[in-house]
N, C-alpha and C positions, 0 to 999 in steps of 0.2 A: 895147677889144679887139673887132677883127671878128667877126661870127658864127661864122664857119669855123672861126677859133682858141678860141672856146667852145667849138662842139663837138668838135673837137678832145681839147680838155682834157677834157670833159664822158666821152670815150671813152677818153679814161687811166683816168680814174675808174671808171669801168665795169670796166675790164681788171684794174683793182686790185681791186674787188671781185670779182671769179669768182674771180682767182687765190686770195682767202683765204675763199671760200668752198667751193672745188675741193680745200684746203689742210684745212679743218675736216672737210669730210666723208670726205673720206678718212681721215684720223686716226681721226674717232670712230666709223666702220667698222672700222678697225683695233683701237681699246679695246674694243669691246663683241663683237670676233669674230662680224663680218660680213664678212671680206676685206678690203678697203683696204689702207692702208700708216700707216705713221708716216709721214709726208710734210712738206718745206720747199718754200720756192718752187720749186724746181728739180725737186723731185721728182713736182710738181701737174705741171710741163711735160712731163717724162717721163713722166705717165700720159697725158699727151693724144697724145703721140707712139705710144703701143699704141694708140689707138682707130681705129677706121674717119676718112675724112674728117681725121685727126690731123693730116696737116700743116697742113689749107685753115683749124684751130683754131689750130693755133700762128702761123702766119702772121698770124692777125686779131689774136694774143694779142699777138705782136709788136711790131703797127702802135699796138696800144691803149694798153700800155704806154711806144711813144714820142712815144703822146698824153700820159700821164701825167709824162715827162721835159718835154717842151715846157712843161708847165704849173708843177713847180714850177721850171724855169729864169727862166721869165717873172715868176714869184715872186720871185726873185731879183733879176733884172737891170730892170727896171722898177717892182717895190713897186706892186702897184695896190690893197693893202692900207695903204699908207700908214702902214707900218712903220718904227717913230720911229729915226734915225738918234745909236743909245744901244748901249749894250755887250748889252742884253738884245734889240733890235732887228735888229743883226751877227749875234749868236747864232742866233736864228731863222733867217737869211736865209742863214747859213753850215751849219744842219740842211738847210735847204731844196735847198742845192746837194749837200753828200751822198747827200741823198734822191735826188737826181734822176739821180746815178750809179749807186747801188744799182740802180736800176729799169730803168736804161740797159743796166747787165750782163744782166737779168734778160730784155730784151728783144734783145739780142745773142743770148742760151744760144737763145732763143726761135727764133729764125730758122737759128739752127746746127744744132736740131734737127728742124727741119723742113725745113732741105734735107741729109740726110744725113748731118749732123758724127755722129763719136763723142761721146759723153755726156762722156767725158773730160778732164783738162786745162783749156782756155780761164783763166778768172778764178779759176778754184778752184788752179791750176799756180799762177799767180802770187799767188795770196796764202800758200798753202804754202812758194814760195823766201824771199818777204817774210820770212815769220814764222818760216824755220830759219835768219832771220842772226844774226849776232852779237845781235840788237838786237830780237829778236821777242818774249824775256818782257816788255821795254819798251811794244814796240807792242802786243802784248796788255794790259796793264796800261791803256795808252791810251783802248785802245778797249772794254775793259771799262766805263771809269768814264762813257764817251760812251754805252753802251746803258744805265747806271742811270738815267742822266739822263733818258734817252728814255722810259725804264721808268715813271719818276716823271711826268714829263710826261701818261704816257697816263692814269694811274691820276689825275692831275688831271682831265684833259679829260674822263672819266669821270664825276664826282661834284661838278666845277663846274659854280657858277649861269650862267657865262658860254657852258658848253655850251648849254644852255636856253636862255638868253637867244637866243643866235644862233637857234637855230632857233622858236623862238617869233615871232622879228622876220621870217623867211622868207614870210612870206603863205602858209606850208600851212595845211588844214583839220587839225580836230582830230584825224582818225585818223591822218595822215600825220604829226600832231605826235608824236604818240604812239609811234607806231611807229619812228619816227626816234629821238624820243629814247632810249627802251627800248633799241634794236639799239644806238645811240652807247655806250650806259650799259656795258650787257654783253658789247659786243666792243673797247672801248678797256680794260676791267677783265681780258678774256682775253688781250690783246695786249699792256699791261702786264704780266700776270705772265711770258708767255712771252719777253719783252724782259729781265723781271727775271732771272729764272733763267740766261739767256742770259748777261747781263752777273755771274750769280755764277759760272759755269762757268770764262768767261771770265778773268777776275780769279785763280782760284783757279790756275787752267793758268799765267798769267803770273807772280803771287808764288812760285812752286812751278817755276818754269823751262819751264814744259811749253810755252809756246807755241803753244798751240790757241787759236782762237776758236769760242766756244759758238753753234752753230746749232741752228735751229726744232726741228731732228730729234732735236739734243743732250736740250733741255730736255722736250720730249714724254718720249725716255726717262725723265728724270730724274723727273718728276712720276709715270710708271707704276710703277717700281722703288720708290718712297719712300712715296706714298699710293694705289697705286692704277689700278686701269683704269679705275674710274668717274671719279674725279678727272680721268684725261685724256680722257674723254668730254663730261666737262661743260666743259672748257675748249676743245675742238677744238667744241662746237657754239657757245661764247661768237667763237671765231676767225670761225663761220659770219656770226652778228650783224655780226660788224665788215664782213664782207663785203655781207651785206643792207646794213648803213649807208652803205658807199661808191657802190653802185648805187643807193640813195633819192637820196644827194646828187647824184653822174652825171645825173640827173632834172632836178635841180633848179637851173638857172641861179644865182637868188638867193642860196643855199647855197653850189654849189661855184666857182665864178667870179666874186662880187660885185666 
């Protein structure tokens, strides 16, 4: 890969960490009654849309995020992981293209509300006609058991030796190891559970006919209503970490573009 398209990518990364860092602090301003909001991705963008300078923000947030679509496309369509061509390899490579539309929407809403759209509609319209067909507790049911998975997944990258290993092998100094690994540990552990919850919301709406899918905002509630506002202060500053972790990697060539 050229330079350009490293950093490129290096600048998704980045974009993805503010956003779930932007995401954390606002929530656990919100639990601890400081202002903020209970906030989704969408909701971080609509705060930056009320600030001064908001749009010149969501415009770079835009561009950064279709840093981050670039890269995990190229993940996809090239493999420069050299990801084994096996049912667990497809898998990966078939998150990765998901991924890359999630984030595609997310920098769509991004530029729509920087040049004036209403907050309204867009992706959110069409996933609401989706999910009141005929066939929506189906697709809910779908896409439930695809965020456990995700849920599971984080909660590994979390507490595996192969998280450490990878960064161990990156040629960082020890505090950057440290700090890396520590932010990895406790923001893939906050973003597992809020992926978890997500996907029980979800599941439950679709056995039950409800045909919702559970979002960031759903499960924040859920976690304040059940355990707690400290609970969702500790998990919205675990959100923060994952964001420091995505901006260490953004850093780090070795790390995030090997």
């Amino acid at each position: 890969m050229s330079s350009k398209k490293k950093n490129f990518a290096r600048f998704g990364m980045a974009a993805k960490g503010a956003v779930y860092c932007l995401i954390g602090v606002l929530t656990a301003m919100a639990a601890f009654g400081q202002g903020g909001q209970k906030s989704g991705s969408k909701g971080a963008l609509e705060y930056l849309a009320g600030e001064s300078y908001g749009q010149i923000l969501l415009v770079l947030m835009g561009l950064g995020l279709l840093g981050y679509v670039f890269w995990r496309m190229y993940q996809v369509f090239t493999n420069p992981r050299d990801i084994e061509n096996n049912m667990k390899g497809y898998a990966k490579r078939v998150a990765y293209f998901i991924s890359g539309l999630l984030y595609g929407g997310l920098a769509f809403y991004s530029f729509k509300l920087a040049f004036g759209s209403s907050s309204s509609g867009g992706s959110g319209g069409m996933m609401g006609g989706i999910m009141s067909g005929s066939n929506g507790d189906t697709i809910a049911i779908i896409i439930g058991i695809g965020m456990a998975i995700k849920a599971i997944y984080d909660l590994y990258r979390a507490y595996s030796n192969k998280f450490r290993e990878e960064v161990e092998e990156a040629g960082l100094d020890r505090k950057e190891q440290k700090l890396l690994i520590n932010a990895g540990k406790v923001g893939h552990t906050a973003r597992g559970i809020i992926i978890g919850l997500m996907a029980y919301l979800t599941l439950k709406s679709g056995l039950s006919s409800g045909s919702n899918v559970g979002t960031q905002t759903d499960a924040f509630g859920f976690i304040q209503n059940e355990f707690g506002s400290v609970a969702l202060g500790i998990v919205a500053i675990g959100l923060v970490a994952y964001g420091v972790y995505m901006l260490i990697k953004a850093k780090h060539p070795s790390i995030s573009v090997a």
